[in-house]
N, C-alpha and C positions, 0 to 999 in steps of 0.2 A: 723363191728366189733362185735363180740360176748364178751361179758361181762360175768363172772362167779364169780368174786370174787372183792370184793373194800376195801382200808385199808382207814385209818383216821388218821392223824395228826395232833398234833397243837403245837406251839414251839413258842418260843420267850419270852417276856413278858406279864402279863394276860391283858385280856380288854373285857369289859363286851356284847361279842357276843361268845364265846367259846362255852361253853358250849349250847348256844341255837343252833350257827352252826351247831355242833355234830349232835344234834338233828333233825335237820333241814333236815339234809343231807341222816338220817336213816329213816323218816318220808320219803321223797319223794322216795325214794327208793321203799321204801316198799308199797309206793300208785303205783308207774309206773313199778316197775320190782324187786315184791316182790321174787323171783327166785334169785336173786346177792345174792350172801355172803355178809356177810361185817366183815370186823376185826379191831382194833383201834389199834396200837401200841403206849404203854404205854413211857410214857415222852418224846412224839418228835420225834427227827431223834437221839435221847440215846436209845429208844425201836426198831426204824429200826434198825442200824446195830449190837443191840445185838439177834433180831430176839424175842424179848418180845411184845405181844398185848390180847388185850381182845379180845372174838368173842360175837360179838352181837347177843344175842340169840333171839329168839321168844318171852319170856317175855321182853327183852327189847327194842325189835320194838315193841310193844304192848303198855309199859309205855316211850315211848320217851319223850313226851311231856312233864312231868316232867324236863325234861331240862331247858327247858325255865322257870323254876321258880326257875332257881340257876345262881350263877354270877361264874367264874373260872372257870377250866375245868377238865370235869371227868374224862379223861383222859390223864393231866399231860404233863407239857412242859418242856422245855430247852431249854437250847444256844448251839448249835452244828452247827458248820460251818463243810461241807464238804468236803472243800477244804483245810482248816487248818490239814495240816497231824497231825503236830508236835503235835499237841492239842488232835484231836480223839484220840493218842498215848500215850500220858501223861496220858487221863482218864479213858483207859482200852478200852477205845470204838473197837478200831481196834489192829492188831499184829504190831509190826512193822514190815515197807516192806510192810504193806496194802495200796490199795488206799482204803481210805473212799468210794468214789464215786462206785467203782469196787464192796464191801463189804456190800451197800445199794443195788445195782442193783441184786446181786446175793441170795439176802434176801428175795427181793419181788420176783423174779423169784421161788426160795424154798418155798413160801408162798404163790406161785401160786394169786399173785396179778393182776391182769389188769388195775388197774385204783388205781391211789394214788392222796390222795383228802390232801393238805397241806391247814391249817387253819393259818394266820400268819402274819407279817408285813412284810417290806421289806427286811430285813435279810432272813426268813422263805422263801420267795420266790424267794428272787435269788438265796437261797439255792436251792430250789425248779425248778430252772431256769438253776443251774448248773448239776443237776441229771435228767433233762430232755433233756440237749442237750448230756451227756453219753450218754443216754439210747436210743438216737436214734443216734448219730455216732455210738454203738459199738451193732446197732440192735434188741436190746431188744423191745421186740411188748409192748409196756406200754405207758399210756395216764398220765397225769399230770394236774393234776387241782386244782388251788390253789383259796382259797379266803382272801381278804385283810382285814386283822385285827393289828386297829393301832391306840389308842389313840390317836397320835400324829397328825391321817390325815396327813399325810405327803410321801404319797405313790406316784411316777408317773405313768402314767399319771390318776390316779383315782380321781373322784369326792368328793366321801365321803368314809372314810374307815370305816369298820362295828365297830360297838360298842363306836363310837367318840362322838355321840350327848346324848351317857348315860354318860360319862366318864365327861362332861362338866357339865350336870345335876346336876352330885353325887356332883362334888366338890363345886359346889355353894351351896347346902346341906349342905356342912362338913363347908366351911366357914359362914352361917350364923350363927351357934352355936360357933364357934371360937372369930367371932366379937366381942360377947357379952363381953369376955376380957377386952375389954376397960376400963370398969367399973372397976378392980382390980390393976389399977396403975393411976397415974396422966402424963398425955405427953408420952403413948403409943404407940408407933410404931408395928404395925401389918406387918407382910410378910407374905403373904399366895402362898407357891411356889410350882407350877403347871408343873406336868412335860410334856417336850416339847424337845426333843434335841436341834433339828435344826429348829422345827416351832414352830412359836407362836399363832395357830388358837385354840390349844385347852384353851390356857389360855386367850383369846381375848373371848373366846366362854364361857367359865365357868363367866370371871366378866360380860357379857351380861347378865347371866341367875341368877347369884346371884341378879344382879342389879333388873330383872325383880320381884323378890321373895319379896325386899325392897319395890315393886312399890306395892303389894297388903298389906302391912304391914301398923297399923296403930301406930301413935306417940304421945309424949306428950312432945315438947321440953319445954314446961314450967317448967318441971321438969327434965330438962335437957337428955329425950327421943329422939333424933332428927337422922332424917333421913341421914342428912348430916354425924352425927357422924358416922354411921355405914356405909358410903356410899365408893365405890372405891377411891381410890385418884390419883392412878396411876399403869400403866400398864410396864410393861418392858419382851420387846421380841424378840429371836434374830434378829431379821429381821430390828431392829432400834436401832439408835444408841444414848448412853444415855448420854447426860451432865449432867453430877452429879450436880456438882454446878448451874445451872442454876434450876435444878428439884429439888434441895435440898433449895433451896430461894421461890420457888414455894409452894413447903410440905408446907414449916417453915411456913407460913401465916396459911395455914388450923392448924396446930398443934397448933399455938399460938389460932387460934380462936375456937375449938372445941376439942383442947385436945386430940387429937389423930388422926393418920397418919395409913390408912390402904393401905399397895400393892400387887399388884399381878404382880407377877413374873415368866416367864417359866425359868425351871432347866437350859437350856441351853443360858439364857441370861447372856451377863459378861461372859461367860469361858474361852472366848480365852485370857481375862485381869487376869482372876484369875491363868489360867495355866502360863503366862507369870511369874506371880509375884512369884507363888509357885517354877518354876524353877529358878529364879532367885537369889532365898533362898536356892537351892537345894536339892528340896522334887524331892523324883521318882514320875511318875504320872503315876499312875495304868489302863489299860486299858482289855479290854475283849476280848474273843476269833474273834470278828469281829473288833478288832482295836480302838472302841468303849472308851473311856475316861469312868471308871467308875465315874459317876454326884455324887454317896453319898458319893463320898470321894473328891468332888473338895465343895463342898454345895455353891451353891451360894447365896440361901437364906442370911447365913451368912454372905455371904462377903458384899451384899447388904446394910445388916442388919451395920454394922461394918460402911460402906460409910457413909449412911446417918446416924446416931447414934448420932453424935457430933453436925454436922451440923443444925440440927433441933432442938436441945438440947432435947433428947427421955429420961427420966428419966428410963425407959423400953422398949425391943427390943423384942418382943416373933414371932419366925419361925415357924409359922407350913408348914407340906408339908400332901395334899391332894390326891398324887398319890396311894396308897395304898389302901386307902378307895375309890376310885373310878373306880378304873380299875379290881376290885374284884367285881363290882356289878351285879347283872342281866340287861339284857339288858332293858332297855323299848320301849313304842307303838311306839314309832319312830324307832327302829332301829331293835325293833322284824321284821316290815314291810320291812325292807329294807334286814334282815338273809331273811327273806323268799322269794323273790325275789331271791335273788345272790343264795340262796342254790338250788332253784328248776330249775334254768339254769345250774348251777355248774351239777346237773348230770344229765339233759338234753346232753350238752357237754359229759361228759364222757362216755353217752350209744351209742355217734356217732364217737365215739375215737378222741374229737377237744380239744386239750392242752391248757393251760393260763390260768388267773388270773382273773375272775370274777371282772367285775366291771364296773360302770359308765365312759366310754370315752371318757376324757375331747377333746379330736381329735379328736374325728368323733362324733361330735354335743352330744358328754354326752350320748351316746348309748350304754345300757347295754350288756355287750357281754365279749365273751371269748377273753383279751387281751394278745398278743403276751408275753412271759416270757422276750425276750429279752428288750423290752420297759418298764419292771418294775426297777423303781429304788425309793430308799429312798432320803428322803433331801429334798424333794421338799418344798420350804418357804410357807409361808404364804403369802397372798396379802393383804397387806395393805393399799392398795387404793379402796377395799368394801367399797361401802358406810355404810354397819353398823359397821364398824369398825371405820371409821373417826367419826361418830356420835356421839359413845364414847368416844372418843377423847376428842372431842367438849365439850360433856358434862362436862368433867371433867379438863377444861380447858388446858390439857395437848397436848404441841408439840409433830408431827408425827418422827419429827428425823430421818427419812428414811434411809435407809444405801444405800451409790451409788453403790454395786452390792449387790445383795440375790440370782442370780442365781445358778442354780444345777450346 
């Protein structure tokens, strides 16, 4: 396969490998077959089918690597499902009477593309999964190579999704300056809420790394400084299931003896109790162009916040949420290594026209390689029977609570 021209997307929600991707992707290019074009279209698969992108010029193969020293991405994302007619149609994206799928395929062919690199999670790539089997039922000579970007780690069958182990980093960052709250009320209750849909590894991951941060910190509980006070108290995550009342007699002890109650919570723990209740009251419950329950309008943080409030007697309730701050970050040395990696295979694959999803294969012994599109899917839980995960547990005396199914 002769290669002449490569486009660049990234879509979804941010996470801090975007932009070093991008980069990632223009750098090896330009070291193995600096002759390719390349072009970016600009926010996603909303720049494909209106036929809007940047072309990467020679000064900016030149300065790429500036990339890697920014979090979010320089060229601009969104939620565009392909297959959502009615939706492309509502936001101008397509005429009506278009197929989406038809509209992208006939964009990249006009743009003389070969090779479309999706940067993304698992929406972005069965998007990506769906515009690859078009494109080869209805013959278009086009390669398809996506790589897995997703806070959440929650990708099948991937090991780690890029930019997951900064996204855990940052937010134990944002909550050690949060903690310190404690000090501005008496019988404080902390929720530090982690976003997660469906897994709970990034927020099982982030109180690991907070906890780690406490462990080089030094104290003066004489003065009422104590490690304890600032320490986790509890985790809640979809994948288990929570007795309030028994974990709210559990807090109450820490609370009475230290004055304050800190947890970490993923966005997507409690929602299926919260949408129950919401509807039951007869709130509509808002959802997004992939079906998707919009989380900052169900907040669980809140409701969690609301559960235990009484129970523990919290003279004060303060939510924060650390997704925002964290999924905007630049990547770091762990997960720089791991873009570089996935990016320099990513167009190894595309200069030999081989399709799929870059990534570690948890099916064939965790083997980096170009994964079939149709075996990507989202949802995948978290395992909660790792041993550093139970350890945490342990430490903080809290029941696993296991839920009797978490399969996909």
């Amino acid at each position: 396969m002769t290669v002449k021209r490569v486009a660049l997307l990234t879509a979804g929600g941010l996470a801090p490998c975007l932009s070093s991707a991008v980069g990632g992707l223009i750098e090896r290019y330009t070291e193995i077959a600096p002759e390719v074009e390349i072009i970016a279209y600009k926010g996603g698969y909303k720049g494909l089918l209106l036929g809007e992108y940047y072309t990467v010029t020679a000064g900016i193969r030149e300065n790429a690597r500036f990339l890697h020293e920014h979090g979010g991405s320089p060229i601009g994302n969104s939620r565009v499902k392909l297959t959502n007619v009615k939706d492309c149609v509502a936001r101008k994206l397509v005429k009506e009477g278009q197929n989406p799928l038809n509209v992208a395929a006939e964009q990249l062919t006009k743009d003389g593309v070969d090779v479309l690199h999706t940067i993304g999670g698992d929406d972005t790539n069965t998007t990506a999964a769906d515009l690859a089997k078009y494109l080869k039922e209805n013959e278009y000579d086009l390669t398809v190579v996506g790589l897995p970007k997703t806070i959440d780690n929650d990708v099948f069958p991937i090991r780690q999704s890029l930019g997951a182990w900064t996204a855990a980093e940052e937010g134990a960052k944002f909550f050690e300056n949060v903690v310190a709250e404690h000090n501005a009320n008496p019988r404080m209750l902390i929720i530090h809420e982690v976003m997660g849909r469906n897994c709970g590894w990034l927020t099982a991951a982030t109180a690991v790394e907070y906890r780690s941060i406490l462990q080089g910190e030094n104290f003066l509980p004489a003065l009422g400084l104590s490690q304890e006070r600032k320490d986790v108290h509890g985790v809640f995550i979809p994948e288990m299931d929570v007795d309030i009342k028994a974990e709210a007699k559990r807090l109450k002890k820490i609370m009475d003896t230290h004055d304050g109650v800190n947890i970490f919570i993923s966005e997507g723990a409690g929602v299926d109790a919260i949408i129950k209740e919401k509807e039951e009251q007869g709130e509509q419950i808002e959802r997004d162009a992939f079906g998707h329950v919009k989380l900052d309008t169900i907040n669980p943080g809140k409701w969690f916040g609301n559960q235990f409030a009484e129970m523990l007697g919290a003279e004060k309730v303060l939510v924060q949420k650390s997704g925002y701050f964290s999924r905007a970050a630049r990547a770091n040395t762990r997960d720089l290594n791991l873009i570089k990696s996935c990016t320099d295979l990513a167009v190894e694959c595309a200069l030999r026209g081989e399709s799929g999803v870059i990534g570690h294969d948890e099916d064939q012994d965790n083997r980096l390689r170009a994964i079939e599109f149709e075996r990507i899917a989202g949802g995948k839980p978290f395992d909660i029977d790792q041993p550093w995960f139970g350890d945490l547990l342990k430490s903080i005396d809290q029941k696993k609570g296991k839920k009797v199914d978490t399969s996909h």
